[in-house]
Each structure stands twice: as structure tokens, then as C-alpha cells.
C-alpha positions as CSV (number, residue, x, y, z in Angstrom):
1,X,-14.4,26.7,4.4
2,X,-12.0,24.3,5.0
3,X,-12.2,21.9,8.2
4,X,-8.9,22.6,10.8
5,X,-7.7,19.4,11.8
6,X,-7.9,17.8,15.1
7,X,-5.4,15.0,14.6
8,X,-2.7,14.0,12.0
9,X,-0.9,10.9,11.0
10,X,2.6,11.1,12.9
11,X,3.7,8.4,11.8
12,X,3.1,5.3,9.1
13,X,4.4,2.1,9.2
14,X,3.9,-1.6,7.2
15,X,5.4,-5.1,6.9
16,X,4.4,-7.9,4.4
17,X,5.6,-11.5,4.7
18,X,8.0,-12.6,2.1
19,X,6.4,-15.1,0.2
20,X,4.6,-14.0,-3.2
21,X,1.8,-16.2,-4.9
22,X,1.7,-15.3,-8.5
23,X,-1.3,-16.1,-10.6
24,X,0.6,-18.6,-12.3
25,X,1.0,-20.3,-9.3
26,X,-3.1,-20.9,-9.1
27,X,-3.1,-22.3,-12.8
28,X,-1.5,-25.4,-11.1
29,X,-4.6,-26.1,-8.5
30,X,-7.2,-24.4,-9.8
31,X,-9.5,-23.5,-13.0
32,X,-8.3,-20.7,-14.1
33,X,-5.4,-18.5,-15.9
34,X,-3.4,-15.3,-15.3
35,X,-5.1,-13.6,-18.1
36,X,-8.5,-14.1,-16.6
37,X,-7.2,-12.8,-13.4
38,X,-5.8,-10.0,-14.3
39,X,-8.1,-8.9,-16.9
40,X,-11.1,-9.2,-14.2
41,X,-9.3,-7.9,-10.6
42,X,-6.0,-6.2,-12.3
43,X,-4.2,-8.3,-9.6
44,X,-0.9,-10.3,-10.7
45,X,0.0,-11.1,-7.3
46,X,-0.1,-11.3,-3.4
47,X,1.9,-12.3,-0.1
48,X,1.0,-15.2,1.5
49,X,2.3,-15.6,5.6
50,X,4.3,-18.8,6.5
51,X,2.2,-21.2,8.8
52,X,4.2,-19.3,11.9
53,X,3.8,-16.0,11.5
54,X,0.8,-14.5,13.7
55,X,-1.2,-11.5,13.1
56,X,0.5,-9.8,16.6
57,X,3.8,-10.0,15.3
58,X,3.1,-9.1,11.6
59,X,1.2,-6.0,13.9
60,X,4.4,-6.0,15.9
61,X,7.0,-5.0,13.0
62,X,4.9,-2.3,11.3
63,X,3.9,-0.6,14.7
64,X,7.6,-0.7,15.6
65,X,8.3,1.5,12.1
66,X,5.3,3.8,12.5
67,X,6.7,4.6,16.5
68,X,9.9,5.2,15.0
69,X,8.8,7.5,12.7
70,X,6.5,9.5,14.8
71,X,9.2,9.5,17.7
72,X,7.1,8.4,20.2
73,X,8.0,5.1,22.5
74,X,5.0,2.3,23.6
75,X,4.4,4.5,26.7
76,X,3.2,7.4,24.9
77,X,0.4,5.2,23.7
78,X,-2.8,5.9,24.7
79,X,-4.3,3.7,22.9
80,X,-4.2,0.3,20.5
81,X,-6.8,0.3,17.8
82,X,-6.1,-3.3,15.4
83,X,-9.0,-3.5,12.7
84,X,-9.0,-7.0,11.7
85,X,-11.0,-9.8,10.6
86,X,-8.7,-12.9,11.2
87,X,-8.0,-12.3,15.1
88,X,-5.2,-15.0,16.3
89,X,-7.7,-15.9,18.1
90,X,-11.1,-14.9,19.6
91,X,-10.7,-14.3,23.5
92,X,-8.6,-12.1,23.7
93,X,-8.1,-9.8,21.3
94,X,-5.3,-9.4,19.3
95,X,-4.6,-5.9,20.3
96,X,-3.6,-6.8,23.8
97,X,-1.4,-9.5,22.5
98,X,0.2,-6.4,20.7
99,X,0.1,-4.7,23.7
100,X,2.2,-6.8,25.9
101,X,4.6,-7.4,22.7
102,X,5.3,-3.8,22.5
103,X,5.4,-3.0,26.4
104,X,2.5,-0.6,26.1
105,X,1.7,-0.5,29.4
106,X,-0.1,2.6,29.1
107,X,-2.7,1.5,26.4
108,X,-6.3,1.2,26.0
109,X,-5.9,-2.2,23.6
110,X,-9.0,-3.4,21.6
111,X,-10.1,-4.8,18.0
112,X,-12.3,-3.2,15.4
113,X,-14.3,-5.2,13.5
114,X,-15.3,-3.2,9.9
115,X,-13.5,-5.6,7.2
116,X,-11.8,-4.1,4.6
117,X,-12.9,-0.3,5.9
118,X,-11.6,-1.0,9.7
119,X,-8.4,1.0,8.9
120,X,-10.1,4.4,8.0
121,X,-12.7,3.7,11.1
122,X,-9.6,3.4,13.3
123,X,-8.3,6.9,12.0
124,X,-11.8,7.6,13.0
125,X,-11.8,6.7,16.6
126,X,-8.1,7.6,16.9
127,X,-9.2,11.6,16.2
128,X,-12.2,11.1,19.1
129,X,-10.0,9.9,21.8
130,X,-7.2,12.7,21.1
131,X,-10.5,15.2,20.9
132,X,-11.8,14.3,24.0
133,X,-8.3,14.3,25.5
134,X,-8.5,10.3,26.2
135,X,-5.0,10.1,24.4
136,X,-2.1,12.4,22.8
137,X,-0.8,9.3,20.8
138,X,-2.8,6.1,19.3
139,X,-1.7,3.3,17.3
140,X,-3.8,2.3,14.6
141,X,-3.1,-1.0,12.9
142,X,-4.7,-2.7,9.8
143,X,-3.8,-6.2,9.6
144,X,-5.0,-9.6,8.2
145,X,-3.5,-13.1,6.9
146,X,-6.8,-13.9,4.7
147,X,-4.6,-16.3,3.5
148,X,-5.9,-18.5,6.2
149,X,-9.8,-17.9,5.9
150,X,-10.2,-18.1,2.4
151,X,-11.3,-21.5,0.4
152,X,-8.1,-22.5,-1.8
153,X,-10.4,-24.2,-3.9
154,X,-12.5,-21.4,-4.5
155,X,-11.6,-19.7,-7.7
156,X,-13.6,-16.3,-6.7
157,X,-12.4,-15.7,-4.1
158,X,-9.3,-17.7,-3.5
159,X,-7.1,-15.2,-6.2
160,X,-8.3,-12.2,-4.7
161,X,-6.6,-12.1,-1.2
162,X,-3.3,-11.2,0.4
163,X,-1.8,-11.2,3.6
164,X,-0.3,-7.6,5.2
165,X,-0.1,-5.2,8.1
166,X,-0.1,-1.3,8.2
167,X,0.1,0.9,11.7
168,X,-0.3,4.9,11.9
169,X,0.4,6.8,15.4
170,X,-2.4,9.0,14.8
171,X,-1.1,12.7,16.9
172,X,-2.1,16.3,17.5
173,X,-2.6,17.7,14.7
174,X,-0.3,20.8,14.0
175,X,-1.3,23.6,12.2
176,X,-3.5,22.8,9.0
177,X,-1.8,19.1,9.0
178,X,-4.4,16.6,9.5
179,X,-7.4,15.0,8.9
180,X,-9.7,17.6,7.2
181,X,-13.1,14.9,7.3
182,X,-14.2,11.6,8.0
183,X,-16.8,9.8,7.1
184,X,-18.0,6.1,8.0
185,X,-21.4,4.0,7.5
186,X,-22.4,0.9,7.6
187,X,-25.3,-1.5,6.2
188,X,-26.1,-5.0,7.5
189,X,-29.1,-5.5,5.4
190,X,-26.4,-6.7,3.4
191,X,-24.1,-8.8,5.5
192,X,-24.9,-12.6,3.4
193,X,-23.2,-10.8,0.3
194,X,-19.7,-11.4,1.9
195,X,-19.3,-13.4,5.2
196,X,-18.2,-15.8,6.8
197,X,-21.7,-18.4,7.5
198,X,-20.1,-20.4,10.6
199,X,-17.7,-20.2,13.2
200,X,-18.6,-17.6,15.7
201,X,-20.7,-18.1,18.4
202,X,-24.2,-18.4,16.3
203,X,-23.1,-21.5,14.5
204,X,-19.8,-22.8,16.6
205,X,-17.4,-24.1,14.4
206,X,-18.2,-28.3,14.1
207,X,-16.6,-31.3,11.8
208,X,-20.1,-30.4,9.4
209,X,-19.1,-26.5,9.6
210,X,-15.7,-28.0,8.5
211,X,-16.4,-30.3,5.9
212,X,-19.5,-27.9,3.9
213,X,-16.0,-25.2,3.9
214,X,-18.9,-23.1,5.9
215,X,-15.6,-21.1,7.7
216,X,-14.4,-19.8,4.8
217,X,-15.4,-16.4,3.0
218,X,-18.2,-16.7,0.6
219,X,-18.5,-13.7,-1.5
220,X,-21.1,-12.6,-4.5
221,X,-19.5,-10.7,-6.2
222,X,-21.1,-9.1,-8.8
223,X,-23.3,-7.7,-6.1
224,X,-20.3,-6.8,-3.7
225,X,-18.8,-4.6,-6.8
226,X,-22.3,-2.7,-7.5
227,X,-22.6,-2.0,-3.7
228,X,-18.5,-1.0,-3.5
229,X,-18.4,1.3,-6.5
230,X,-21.6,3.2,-5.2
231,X,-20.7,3.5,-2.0
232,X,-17.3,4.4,-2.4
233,X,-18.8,6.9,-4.5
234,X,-21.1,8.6,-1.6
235,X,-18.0,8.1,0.6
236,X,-16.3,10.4,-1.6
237,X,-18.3,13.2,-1.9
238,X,-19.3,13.3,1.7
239,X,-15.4,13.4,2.6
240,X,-14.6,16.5,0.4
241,X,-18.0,17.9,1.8
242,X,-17.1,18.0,5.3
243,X,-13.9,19.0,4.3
244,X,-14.7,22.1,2.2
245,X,-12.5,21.0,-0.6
246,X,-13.0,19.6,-4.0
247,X,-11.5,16.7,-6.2
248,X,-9.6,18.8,-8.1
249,X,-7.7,20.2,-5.4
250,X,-7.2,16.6,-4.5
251,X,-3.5,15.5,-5.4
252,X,-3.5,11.8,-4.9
253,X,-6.7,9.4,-4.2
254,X,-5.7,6.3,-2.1
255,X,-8.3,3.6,-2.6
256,X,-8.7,0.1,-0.9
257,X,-7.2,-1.9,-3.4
258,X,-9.7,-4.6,-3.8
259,X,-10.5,-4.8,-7.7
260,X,-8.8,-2.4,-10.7
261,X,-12.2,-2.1,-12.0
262,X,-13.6,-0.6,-8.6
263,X,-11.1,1.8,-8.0
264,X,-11.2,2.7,-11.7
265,X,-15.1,3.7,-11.5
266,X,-14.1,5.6,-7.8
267,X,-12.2,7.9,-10.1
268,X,-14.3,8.1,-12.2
269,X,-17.2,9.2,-9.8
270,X,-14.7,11.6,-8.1
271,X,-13.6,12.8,-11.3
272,X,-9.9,12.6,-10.2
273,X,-7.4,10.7,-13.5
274,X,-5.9,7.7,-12.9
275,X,-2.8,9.0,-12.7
276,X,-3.3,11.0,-9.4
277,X,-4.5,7.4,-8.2
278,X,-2.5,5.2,-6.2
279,X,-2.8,1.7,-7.1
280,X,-0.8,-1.4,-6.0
281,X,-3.7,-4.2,-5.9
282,X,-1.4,-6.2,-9.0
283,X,1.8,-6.7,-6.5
284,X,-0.7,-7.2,-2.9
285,X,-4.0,-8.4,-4.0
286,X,-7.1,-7.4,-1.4
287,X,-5.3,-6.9,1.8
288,X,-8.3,-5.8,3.4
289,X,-7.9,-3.2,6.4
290,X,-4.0,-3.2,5.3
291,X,-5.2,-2.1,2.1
292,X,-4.6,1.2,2.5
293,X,-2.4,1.6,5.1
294,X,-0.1,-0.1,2.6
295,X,-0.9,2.0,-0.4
296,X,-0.5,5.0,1.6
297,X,2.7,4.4,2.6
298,X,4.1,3.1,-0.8
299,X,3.3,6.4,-2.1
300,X,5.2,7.9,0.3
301,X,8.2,6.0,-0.3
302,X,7.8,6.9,-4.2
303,X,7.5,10.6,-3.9
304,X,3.7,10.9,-4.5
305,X,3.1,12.5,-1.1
306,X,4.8,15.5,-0.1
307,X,4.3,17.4,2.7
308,X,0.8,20.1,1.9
309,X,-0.1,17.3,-0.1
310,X,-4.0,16.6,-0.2
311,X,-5.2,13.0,-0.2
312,X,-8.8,11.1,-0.1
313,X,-8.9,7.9,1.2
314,X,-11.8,5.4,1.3
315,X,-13.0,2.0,1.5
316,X,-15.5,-0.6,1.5
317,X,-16.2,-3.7,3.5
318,X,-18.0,-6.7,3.9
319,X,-20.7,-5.9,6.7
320,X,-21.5,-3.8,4.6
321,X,-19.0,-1.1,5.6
322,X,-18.0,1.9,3.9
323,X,-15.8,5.0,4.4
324,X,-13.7,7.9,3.7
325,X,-11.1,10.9,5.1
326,X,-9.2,14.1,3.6
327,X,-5.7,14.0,5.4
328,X,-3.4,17.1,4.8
329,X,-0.1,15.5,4.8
């Protein structure tokens, strides 16, 4: 039996800075080629933020979009829900920064911290607090400027990143319109796999943190892409689950967009064809929480989701941190 919805996405929103990084443009600093990089990610290339441009305003301009469609102001906010991993800063968070730029007087304001899967667990608290009657409207934004935590002479992981923001009011759901299921989990057995070593409060950032590049992303990623492709897989079979649909009713999967060859094997696993797949990891790169905010709203644009359309969504993140949701558009 299928699930009826509690809460819907109202409204969907993203901005991007202008700049674009092509893989060529790594040939010139670094050890490597644009056949290898596409050949092994599938990504050709990414947007990198201008030294001035803060997370809170690249928050600010894809909220603004997302309100505007959803036709609701900053005081019908209930509630500001940023999933990020490169806050402006540390104390506060970013969120209320958002707050006071968007006059949302009226908002509970916080950050989520769930890497590349804090988007879909923001669509997961959103659909509690309208549930519990907390809030009517929430904004949910996926943001990050990786650009500035990654190691630019790092080869593995300095191709893989990109700068972004995408922001949902997540409503009432009316009728069968909605989220269906959600799913989220998490595993920090396996945290050392993809972090960040120093510069929180167990090792305070320092000149040694600084010079051993101990504040940048490390990743290992042949053991980061077993652990995304099977749980992305679990993610998407407990999603249609609770839903009470299958993949084959499924009309488009929207994946975070971290590697071609992950969301290939997702696919795979769901038995859904590439072609109901949305996939824009060779123009953004690994966006992180924006991931698929931004995929989600590209297909939009393009015609691939029409209103009764059924969509799967799911990620995985470095903590480790996985998830998934069937939305009725």
C-alpha cells in the first residue's frame, strides 16, 4: 500500500558561482589528464566560488528562488535547515547568518552536519517538524564551496569537488503529492575513510596542522566507493519499501552525483536504466549536500519531472552517512 504523504517539496531553488574549472585546467598543476579523469569519475568539470562569495549568500540566492516558487515570504518560515560541511564559520552557524539575510524573523535556524547526504536528512527533519505541527513552511538548503577545503595538490581528491547551493521549502503535503518514505543511517566506524584529521576542537587548527595539509579532506577511495555503492544500494530498497512502490514504477532516479561509476552500479542494484537516471556529475563535479538539490532541479528545468512523476533520491556521505526518499512530484 502506498505511503500518503505528510509533506511535499513547494518549492526548489539553486545558484552556482560562475566560474568553471575544466579538467584541462588541472593538467597545468597537477599529474594528471582529462582522459583519466573522466574515464575514472565521468566528471569534465565544476564551479569554483570567487575568494568573496560566502556560503550565506550563495544560500541567500537559491532560497530566494525556492520562496518564490513556493509563494511563501521569510515569515512563513518556520524553520532554516542548511546541511553543510564548510560553515563560514564555526560559531555561529551559517543558518542564522541566512536568517538575518533573508529577514526570517520567524525561524528556528540551525546546521546539519551529514556530508554529502545532509540534503535528503534535511527533507527528513523538514517532514517532522510540519508533522508535529512545529512549522507549515521550512527551508532546506544544501550548500558547500569544497573548493576551499580540498588539497589543490592532491590529485584524488582535488578533481572531484565543486562548489554549489540548492534550497527546497518543504510544505503540506496535498493530496498524494509528497514524500512517500525516507530513509537515513549512519556509520562512524568508518569516519577515517573520508575526513577531515584537524581543525575542530580535538586537534585546533595550528601552523603544524597547516603545514602536514592535516585541514584538508583526505579520502580512500577505493574503500569510500565499495561502502557508497552498497549502501546506496540498501538505501534504495528500504525507500521503495516504506513507500510501497517498486523501481519500475520509478520514473526518474536522482543520485548524489559523486562518481559515474557509483551512480552507474545504483542503477544497476535498483534495476532502473540509465536513461531514467539523472546525471550532471560531468558539468558540477561532487557538490556534496547540493548534489542533489541541483540535479533535481535541472531535471525539472529539462522536462524529466512532471507533475505525478515518481522519483528516488539518495545519497552517501562521509561520516559514514547514507540515505534515501520517494517524492511524488
Amino acid at each position: 500500500m502506498i505511503r500518503k504523504p505528510i509533506a511535499r517539496i513547494a518549492g526548489l531553488g539553486v545558484a552556482v558561482p560562475d566560474r568553471i574549472v575544466t579538467n584541462h585546467d588541472f593538467e597545468k598543476t597537477l599529474d594528471t589528464s582529462d582522459q583519466w579523469i573522466v574515464e575514472r569519475t565521468g566528471i569534465k568539470e565544476r564551479r569554483w566560488s570567487d575568494p568573496d562569495m560566502t556560503v550565506a549568500e550563495l544560500s541567500k540566492r537559491a532560497s530566494l528562488i525556492a520562496m518564490e516558487k513556493a509563494g511563501v515570504g521569510p515569515l512563513d518560515l518556520g524553520a532554516i535547515i542548511l546541511a553543510t560541511a564548510t560553515q563560514d564559520r564555526l560559531l555561529p552557524s551559517t543558518a542564522c547568518d541566512v536568517q538575518a539575510l533573508l529577514g526570517a524573523t520567524n525561524a528556528a535556524a540551525y546546521d546539519l552536519a551529514a556530508a554529502c547526504s545532509g540534503w535528503l536528512f534535511g527533507l527528513t527533519q523538514a517532514e517532522g517538524l510540519i508533522a508535529s505541527g512545529q512549522a507549515e513552511h521550512v527551508l532546506v538548503i544544501g550548500v558547500e564551496l569544497l573548493s576551499r577545503i580540498i588539497d589543490h595538490t592532491d590529485r584524488t581528491t582535488a578533481i572531484l569537488f565543486g562548489d554549489g547551493a540548492g534550497a527546497a521549502v518543504v510544505s503540506k503535503a496535498i493530496g498524494d503529492t509528497g514524500m512517500l518514505s525516507t530513509f537515513i543511517r549512519s556509520d562512524g566506524t568508518l569516519a577515517e575513510l573520508l575526513w577531515r584529521p584537524a581543525g575542530g576542537a580535538r586537534i585546533p587548527i595550528s601552523q603544524g596542522v597547516v603545514n602536514d595539509r592535516n585541514h584538508y579532506i583526505k579520502m580512500a577511495g577505493r574503500e569510500v566507493f565499495k561502502s557508497a555503492v552498497l549502501t546506496m544500494a540498501e538505501a534504495c530498497d528500504e525507500a521503495l519499501k516504506r513507500a510501497g512502490v517498486t523501481a519500475d514504477q520509478i520514473d526518474l532516479l536522482v543520485p548524489h552525483q559523486a562518481n559515474i561509476r557509483i551512480i552507474q552500479a545504483t542503477a544497476d542494484h535498483a534495476g532502473i536504466p540509465m536513461e531514467k537516471v539523472m546525471v550532471n556529475v560531468d558539468r558540477y563535479g561532487n557538490t556534496s549536500s547540493a548534489s542533489i538539490p541541483l540535479a533535481l532541479a535541472e531535471a525539472v528545468e529539462q522536462g524529466r519531472v512532471k507533475k505525478g512523476s515518481l522519483l528516488l533520491l539518495v545519497a552517501f556521505g562521509a561520516g559514514f552517512t547514507w540515505g534515501s526518499t520517494v517524492v511524488r512530484w
